[in-house]
N, C-alpha and C positions, 0 to 999 in steps of 0.2 A: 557108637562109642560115647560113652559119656564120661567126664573129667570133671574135675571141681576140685578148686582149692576151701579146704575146710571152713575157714572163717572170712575170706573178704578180703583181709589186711593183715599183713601181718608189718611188722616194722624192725627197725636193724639200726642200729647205731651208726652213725656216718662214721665217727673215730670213739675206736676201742681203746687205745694206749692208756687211757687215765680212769675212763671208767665205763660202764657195760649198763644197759639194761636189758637190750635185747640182742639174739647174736640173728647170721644171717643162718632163716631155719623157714620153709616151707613146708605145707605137707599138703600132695597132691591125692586125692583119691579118685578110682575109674571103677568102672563097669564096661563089660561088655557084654553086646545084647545079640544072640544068633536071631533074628529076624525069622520068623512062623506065626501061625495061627496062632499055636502057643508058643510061644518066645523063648528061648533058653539063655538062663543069666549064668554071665560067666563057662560057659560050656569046656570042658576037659582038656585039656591039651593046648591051651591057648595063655599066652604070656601078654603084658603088658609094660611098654618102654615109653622113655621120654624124650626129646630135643630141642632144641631153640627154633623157635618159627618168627614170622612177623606178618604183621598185614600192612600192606601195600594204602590202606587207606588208613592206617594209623592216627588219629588226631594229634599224635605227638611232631608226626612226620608234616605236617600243614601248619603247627605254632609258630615254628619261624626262629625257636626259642634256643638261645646262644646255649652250646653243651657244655652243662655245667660240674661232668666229672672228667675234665680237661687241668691239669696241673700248670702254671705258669712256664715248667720248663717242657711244655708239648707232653708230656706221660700220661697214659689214659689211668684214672683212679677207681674203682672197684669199690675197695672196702680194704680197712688194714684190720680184716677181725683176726687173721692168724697168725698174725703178729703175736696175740695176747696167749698162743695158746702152748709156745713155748715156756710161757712165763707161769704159765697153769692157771690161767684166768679162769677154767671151768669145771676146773678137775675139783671142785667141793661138788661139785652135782652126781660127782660117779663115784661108785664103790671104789677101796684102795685097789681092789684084784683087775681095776682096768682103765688104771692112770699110771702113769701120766700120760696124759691125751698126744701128747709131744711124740709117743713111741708106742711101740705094740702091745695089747693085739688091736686096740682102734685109732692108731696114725689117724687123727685130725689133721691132715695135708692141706696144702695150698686146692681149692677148688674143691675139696670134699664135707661133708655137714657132719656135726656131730652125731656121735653113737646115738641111737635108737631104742631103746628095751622095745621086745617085744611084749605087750602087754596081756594080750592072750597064752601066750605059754606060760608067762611069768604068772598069772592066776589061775585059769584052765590048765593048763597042759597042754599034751597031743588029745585027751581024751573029754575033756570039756567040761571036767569034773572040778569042783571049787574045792582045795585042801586034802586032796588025797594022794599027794605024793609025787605025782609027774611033771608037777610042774618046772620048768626049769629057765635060767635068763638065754637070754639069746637076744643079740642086739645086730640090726645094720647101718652102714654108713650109706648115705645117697648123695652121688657126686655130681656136678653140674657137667652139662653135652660136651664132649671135648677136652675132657679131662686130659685126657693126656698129650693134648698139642692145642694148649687154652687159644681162643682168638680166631684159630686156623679151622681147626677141624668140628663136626659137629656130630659126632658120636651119637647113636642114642644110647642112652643109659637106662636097665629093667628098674620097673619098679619092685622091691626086693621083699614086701613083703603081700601077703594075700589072709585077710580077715573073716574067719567066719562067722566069731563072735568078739565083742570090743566089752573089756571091763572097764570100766570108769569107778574107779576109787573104793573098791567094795570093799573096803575094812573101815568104812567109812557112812553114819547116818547118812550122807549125800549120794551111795556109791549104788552101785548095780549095774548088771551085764544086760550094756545094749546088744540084747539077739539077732543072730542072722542078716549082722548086717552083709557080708558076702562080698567085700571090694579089695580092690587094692589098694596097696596104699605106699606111696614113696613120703615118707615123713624126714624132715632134716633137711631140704636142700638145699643149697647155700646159694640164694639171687642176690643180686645186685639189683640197685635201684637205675644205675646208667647202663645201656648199651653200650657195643663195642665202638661206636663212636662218639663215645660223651656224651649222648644226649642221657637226662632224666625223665625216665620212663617208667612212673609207679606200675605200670598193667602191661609187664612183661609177658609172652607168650610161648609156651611150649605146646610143640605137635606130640599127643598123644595117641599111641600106634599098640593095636593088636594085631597079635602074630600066632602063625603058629608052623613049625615047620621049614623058615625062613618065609613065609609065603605074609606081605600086612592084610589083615582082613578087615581092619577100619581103622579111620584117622578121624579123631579131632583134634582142634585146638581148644586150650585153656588157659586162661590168665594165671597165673602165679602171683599176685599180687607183694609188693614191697615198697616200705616208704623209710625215708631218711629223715623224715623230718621231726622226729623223738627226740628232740635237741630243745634241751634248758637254754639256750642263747637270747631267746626275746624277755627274759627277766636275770641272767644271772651272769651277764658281760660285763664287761667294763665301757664305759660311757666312750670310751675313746673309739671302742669297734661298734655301737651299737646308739650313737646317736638318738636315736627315736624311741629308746626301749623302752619297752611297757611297764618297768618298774627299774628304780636305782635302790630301791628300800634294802635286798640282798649287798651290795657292793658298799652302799653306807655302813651296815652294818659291822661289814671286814673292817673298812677306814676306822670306822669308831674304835675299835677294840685295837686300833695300829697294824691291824695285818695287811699287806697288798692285794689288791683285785687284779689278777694275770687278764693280761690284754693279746692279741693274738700272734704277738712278738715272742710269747714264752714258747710257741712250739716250733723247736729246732728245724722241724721240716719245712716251714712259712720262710726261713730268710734263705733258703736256698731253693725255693717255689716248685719241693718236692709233691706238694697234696693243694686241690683246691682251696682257695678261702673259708669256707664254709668248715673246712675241714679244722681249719685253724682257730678258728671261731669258734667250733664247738671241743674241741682241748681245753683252751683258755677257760670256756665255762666249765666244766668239767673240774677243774683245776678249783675255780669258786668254789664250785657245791663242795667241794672235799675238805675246803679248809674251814668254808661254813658250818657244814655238818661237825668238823672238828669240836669247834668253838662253843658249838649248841649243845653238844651230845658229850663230849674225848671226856668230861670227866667222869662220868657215867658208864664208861665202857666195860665188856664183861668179856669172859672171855666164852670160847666154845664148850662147853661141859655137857656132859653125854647126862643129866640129871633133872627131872620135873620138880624137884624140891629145894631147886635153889641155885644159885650163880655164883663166880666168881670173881668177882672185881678184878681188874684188870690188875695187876699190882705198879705196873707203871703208867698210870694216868697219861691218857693223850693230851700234852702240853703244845698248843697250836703256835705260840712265841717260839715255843722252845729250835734255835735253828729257822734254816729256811722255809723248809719243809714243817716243819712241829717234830716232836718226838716219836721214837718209833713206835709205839703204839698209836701216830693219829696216822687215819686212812692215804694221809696227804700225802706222809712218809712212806707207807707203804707202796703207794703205785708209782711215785718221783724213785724214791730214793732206796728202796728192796724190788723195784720194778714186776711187782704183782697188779696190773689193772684190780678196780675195784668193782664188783659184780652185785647190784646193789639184793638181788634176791639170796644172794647167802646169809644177810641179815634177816630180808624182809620177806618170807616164804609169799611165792604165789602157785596156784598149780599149773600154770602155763608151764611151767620150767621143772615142775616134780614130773619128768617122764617116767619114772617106776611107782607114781603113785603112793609113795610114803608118805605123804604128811609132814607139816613141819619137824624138824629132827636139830638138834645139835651135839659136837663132839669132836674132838679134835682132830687133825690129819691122822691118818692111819686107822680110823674108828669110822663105823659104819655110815656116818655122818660125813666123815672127812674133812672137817674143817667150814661145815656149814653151822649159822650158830642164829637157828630161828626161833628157838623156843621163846629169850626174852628179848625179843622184838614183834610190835603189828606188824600185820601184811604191809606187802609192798601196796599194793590197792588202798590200805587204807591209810597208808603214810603220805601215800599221795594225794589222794582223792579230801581226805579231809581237811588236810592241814591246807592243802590251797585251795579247797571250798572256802574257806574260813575268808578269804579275802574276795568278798562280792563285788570289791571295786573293779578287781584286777579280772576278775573272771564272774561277771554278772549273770545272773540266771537267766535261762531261757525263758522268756515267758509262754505261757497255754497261748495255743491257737486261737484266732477268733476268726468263725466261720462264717461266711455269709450265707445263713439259710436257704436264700434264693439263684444263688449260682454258686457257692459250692466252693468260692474265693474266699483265700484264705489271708482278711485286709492286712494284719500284722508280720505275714512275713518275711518283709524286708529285714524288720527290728529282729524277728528269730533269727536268722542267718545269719545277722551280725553280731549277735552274740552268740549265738555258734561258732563264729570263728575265733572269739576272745574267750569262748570255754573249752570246750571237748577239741576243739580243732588246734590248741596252745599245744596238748601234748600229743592226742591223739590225732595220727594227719591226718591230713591237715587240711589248712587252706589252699596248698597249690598241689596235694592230692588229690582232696575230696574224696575222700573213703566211702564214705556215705554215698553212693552215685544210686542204687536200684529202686526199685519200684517204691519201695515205700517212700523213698525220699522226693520220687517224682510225685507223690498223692498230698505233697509237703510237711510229711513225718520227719521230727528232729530228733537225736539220740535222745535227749530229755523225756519224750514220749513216749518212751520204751522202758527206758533205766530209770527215769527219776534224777533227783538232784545231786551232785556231787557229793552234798553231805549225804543224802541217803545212799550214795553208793559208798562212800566211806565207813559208815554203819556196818561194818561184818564180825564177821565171827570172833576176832582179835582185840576188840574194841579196851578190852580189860587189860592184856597183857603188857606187862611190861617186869622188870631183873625181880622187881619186888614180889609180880605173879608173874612166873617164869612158868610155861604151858598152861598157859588159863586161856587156852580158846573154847568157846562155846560152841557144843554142839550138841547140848542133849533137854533144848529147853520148847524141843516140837518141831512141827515141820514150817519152815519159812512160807513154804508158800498159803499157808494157812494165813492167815491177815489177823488173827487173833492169836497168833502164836507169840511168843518172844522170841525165838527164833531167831538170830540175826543171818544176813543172807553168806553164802561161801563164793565169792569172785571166781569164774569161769566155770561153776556149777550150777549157782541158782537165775537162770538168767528169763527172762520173756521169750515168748515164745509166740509159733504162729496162734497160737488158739488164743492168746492175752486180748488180739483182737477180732479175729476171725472166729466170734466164738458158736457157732452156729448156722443152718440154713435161714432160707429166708422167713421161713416162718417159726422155727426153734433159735434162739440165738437171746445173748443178753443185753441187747439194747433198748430193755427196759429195767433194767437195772439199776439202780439210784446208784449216783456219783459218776457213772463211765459217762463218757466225754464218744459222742455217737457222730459217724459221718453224715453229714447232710447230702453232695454230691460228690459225684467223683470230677476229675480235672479236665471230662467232656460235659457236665451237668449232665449227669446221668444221677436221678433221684437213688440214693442209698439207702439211710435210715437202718439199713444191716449192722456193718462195719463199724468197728469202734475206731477213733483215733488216738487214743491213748490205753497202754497195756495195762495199767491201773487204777482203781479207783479214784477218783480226786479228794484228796485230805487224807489218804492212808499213809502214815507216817515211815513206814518202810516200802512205800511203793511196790507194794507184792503185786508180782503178775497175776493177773488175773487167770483162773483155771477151769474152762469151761466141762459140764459135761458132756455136750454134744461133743464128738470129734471129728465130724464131717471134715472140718479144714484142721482138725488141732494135730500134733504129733499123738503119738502116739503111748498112752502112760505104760507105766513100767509094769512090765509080770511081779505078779506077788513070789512067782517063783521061778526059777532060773536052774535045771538039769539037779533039783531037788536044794539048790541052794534058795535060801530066802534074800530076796533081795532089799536090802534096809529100806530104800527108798520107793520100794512098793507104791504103784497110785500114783508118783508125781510124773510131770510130763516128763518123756524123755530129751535132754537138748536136740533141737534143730537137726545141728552136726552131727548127730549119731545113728536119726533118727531113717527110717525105712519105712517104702509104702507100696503103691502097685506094683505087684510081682516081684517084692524086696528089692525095687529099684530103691537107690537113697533119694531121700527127699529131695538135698540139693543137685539130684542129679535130672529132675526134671525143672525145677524152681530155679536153681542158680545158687550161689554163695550166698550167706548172712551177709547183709550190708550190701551186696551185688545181685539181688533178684532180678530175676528178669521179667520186663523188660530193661537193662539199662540204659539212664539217658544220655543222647546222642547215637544215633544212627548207626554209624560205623566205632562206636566203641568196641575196643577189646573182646570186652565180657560177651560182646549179644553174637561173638561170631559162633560158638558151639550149637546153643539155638538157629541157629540161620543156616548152618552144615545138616546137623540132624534134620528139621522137620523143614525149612524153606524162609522161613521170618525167625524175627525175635521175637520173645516172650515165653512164658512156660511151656514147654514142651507139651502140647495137647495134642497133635495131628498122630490119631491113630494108626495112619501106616507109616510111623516113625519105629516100631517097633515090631508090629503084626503087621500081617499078611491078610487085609480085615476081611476078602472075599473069605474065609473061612469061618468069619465068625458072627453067631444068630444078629441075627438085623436088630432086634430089639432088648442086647443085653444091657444090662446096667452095672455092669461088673468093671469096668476103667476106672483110673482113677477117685477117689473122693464121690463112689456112684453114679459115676458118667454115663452115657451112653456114644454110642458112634459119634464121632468129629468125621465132618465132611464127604459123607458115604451117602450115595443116594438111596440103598436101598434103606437108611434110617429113614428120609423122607418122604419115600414112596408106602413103604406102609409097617417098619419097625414103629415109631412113634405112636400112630393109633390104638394100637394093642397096650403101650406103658400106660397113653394118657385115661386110659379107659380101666384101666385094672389095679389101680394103685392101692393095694391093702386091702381093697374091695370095698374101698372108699370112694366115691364119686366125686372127681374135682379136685381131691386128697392126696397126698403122697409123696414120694421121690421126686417126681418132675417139680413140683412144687417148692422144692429145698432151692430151686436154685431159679425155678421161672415164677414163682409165687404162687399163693395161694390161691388168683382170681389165671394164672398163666398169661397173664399179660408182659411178663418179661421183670427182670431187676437188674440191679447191679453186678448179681451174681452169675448173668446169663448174656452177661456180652460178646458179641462174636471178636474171635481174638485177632483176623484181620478180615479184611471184605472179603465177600462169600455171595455166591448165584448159585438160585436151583432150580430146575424147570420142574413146574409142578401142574400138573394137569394141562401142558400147554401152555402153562403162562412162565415168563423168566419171573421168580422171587432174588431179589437183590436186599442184602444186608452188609453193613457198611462196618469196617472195624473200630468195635467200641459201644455200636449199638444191641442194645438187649433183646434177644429174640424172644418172639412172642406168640402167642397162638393166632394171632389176629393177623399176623402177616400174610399168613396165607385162609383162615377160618374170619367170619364176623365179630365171631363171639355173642351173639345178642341171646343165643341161649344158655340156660345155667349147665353146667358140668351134668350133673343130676339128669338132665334129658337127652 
């Protein structure tokens, strides 16, 4: 059974009441594997469910650490996101034919996630065919275990929907049908960052169970990951709650202008110690940004106009004086005082949040749009990302790694991390998450090394737009990942990938390549010189990932064509999260989540428990009979993974290997083995055993230790050339 949350992290507003970035929405995807020679994915008749698990060795469970979604009056706190959805905080994201969320046909309930499109019917159809008519919506809700006797009971709940093929955005230069990816997939479900005992637990756990019959035929666990800490409070509080804050420059600015800066007194539920601190804390800033945003923007507001050739002024200017609140036109007004929470992506389109794949749109309620008004507004990404790049005091750049040649230590990473925690980790959690936990981040890779700078990530497609150009997103000036394109990049499409720096075997690969930033060793001093540590060129001005040809380790690029559809973005890599490889297993289903690769570090974390059920340890999934039945399969294929051959099978070492190392293209010394044990097969970076390993060979025990690179010498001289 293989499980995986899509992306690593996802994140959730602690308090909804005043204003929304993100709601509480996971999306878990499985595979299941019938175990043969040849292995059947997903086999006929077999269902996939969810529940609430935990491990017994939980790190959370050993901190010590006071539960911090505990209320003063003893009430356990969750999350108040459906609070907002009486009030229709989400209903601009759905068509009018299936709002109001509050009532049928998709009741947004206490414990249940938002409606779903399904995006395969909704572009395919039943028949797979792109624009010929079958296509039709169809959406599910996916509810947390226990739905219906919350706390008590633990229910498993199906995952409701099952993928053949995944379109991503294809009325769109970025767009195209990720094929055959073949999983399931529960998308929507609504986690909480606390367990049922107030503890905060970003690496919450469900048992994922195949069935069929009533009968389970495998269990994993899976992380669900969630975080709380998307909270404006370390710059936009009032000095009374936030003493140490990292900026008062926002809360001066209200003073100056005469407006008040709300302190954690203003939310009603704080003097009857209804909701945590933390809770109150983040209202109160909520409350700032809104009357900020007023102050900055209310005169300038436009309204929702279904129209690419122009906007409407608001006719009643948001007056932020005006009242306690401002005027009914400021945002302030609206979430206080018309009691609509404020949802910040209905201004500022992102695609995280477009689940039917439209494109930015605006138009009033009742209109296809519904009240979403993003034409003249940037993305949210780049409203964010730019405007507080802009302030290097407050969030200082990560500086490039500096490597020690000779042990592979990386001297300046103290200073990384800690500006890591005063950039990416201010909004993105965080510091007392660490999102960032897998493998890259153990080889001491920072988000920076991936994405580039905040300004360069604010650089997107929007960069133009504003009432004056109202739908002036760019997207037809080349492809981004072209490095001489103009192209500006599309936030949660154009992103890095494994091949930015895996881009090649050990003897094909771009690490001679002017500008890329090359690993020296790995974090046992294992000689590298392969691997790149950074996805981009250095001094490329939009940080284009880099896109190798080889794709030994890359994803996999896009078909130029798709069941006779052309797919616009032909050629470029496909994301990560979409992406499918041995036997259409998905990538993260042997590798782990984005941002959560495995190995993750700490032992008994979370993440590394699926790997350690499946094959015996953590780390990628490599042990061949984690899936086969490998007595059935020739001793000397290369057909696994990435060109593998048998993991931990003696009869590879009795006498499969001879025959590869001998035959390779009919090149002596040359070939396949080589991709990964070198060119001289004395072993690389790329051929380290993934934990200790003994093999009796000719009478003798060969022991290899986890982490060192197998080689031919281990058990051969080597003194003669390949060639003899």
């Amino acid at each position: 059974m293989f499980a995986v949350n899509d992306l690593g992290m996802h994140c959730v507003d602690l308090d909804g009441r005043i204003a929304n970035i993100l709601p509480p929405f996971q999306v878990l995807l499985g595979q299941v594997i019938q175990k043969g020679v040849k292995p059947i994915l997903n086999p006929a008749g077999v269902g996939l469910s969810y529940s609430a698990a935990s491990n017994p060795l939980d790190p959370i469970l050993a901190s010590g650490a006071a539960p911090k979604g505990i209320a003063p009056d003893g009430t356990l706190y969750k999350t108040n996101f459906w609070e907002g959805i009486p009030h229709r905080s989400y209903d601009a994201f759905y068509p009018p034919l299936v709002t109001p969320l509050s009532g049928p046909p998709f009741p947004v309930t206490e414990d249940t996630g938002l409606p779903v499109p399904n995006a395969e019917l909704l572009y395919l159809g039943d028949n797979g065919l792109v624009g010929d008519g079958d296509e039709r919506l169809s959406a599910v809700q996916h509810a947390m275990p226990g739905v219906v006797n919350p706390l008590v009971a633990n229910a498993p709940q199906p995952m409701l929907e099952h993928y053949r093929h995944k379109p991503f955005f294809i009325n769109f230069p970025i767009g195209y049908v990720a094929n055959s990816v073949n999983w399931f997939e529960g998308a929507g479900i609504p986690m909480s960052p606390f367990d049922d005992a107030g503890r905060q637990n970003p690496f919450p756990l469900v048992r994922v169970q195949a069935h069929s019959g009533g009968s389970v035929l495998a269990t994993s666990d899976a992380v669900l990951p969630v975080s709380s800490e998307t909270s404006c409070s370390n710059c936009h509080s009032n000095a009374i709650d936030m003493p140490a804050a990292r900026s008062n420059a926002p809360a001066q600015r209200l003073l100056a202008a005469g407006l008040p800066v709300a302190d954690k007194t203003a939310d009603p539920a704080y003097a009857v110690g209804a909701v945590p601190e933390a809770v109150s804390l983040e209202y109160a800033a909520d409350l700032n940004i809104l009357r900020l945003h007023d102050l900055k923007h209310g005169d300038k507001y436009v309204q929702p106009v279904n129209s690419g050739s122009g906007v409407v002024h608001d006719p009643d200017a948001c007056d932020p004086s005006q009242g306690a609140q401002g005027s009914a036109s400021c945002l302030l007004s609206r979430a206080l005082e018309q009691g609509q929470p404020i949802v910040c992506q209905s201004c500022h389109y992102t695609p995280a949040l477009d689940l039917a794949q439209v494109g930015p749109v605006a138009g009033p309620a009742g209109s296809a749009a519904n009240g979403r008004n993003q034409l003249a507004h940037e993305t949210n990404s780049r409203v964010m990302h730019n405007h507080h790049g802009s302030f290097t005091d407050l969030f200082p750049a990560i500086p490039a790694a500096v490597q020690n040649p000779l042990t592979g230590a990386i001297s300046n990473q103290p200073v990384r991390t800690a500006a890591l925690e005063n950039n990416c980790y201010q909004c993105h959690p965080g510091k007392e998450t660490q999102c960032l936990r897998g493998a890259m981040f153990n080889a001491g890779i920072l988000c920076s090394d991936c994405h580039g700078t905040m300004a360069q990530i604010g650089a997107d497609f929007s960069a133009g737009v504003s009432a004056a150009n109202p739908g002036g997103f760019v997207l037809d000036q080349g492809n981004f990942y072209d490095p001489n394109s103009a192209q500006p990049r599309v936030p949660w499409a154009n992103e890095p990938g494994c091949g930015s720096c895996h881009t090649g075997g050990a003897n094909n690969n771009l690490a001679r390549k002017p500008g890329v930033v090359v690993n020296s060793k790995d974090s046992r001093g294992v000689t590298d010189g392969i691997r790149l540590r950074q996805a981009f060129v250095t001094g490329d001005p939009k940080a284009t990932p880099i896109v190798p040809t080889n794709k030994l380790f890359a994803e996999p690029a896009v078909p130029a064509v798709f069941n006779d559809f052309i797919n616009p973005a032909a050629g470029n890599p496909k994301l990560y999260r979409v992406s499918t490889g041995h036997g259409g297993v998905m990538c993260e289903g042997c590798h782990g989540a984005t941002h959560a690769e495995w190995p993750v570090a700490g032992a008994n974390a979370n993440d590394n428990l699926l790997a350690m059920q499946v094959q015996g340890h953590a780390g990628p999934i490599i042990e061949c009979g984690a899936c086969h039945t490998t007595s059935g399969l020739p001793a000397n294929t290369l057909k696994g993974p990435h060109n593998m051959h048998l993991v931990n099978d003696k009869r590879f070492w009795k006498e499969g290997h001879k025959d590869l190392a001998k035959r390779e293209n009919g090149k002596p010394g040359g070939g396949l083995c080589g991709d990964c044990h070198g060119a001289d097969h004395r072993g690389t970076v790329l051929s380290r055993a993934a934990v200790d390993r003994s093999f009796l060979v000719e009478g003798t025990q060969r022991r290899v230790s986890a982490g060192q690179p197998v080689a031919c010498n281990l058990c051969h001289s080597l003194q003669k050339s390949f060639g003899d």
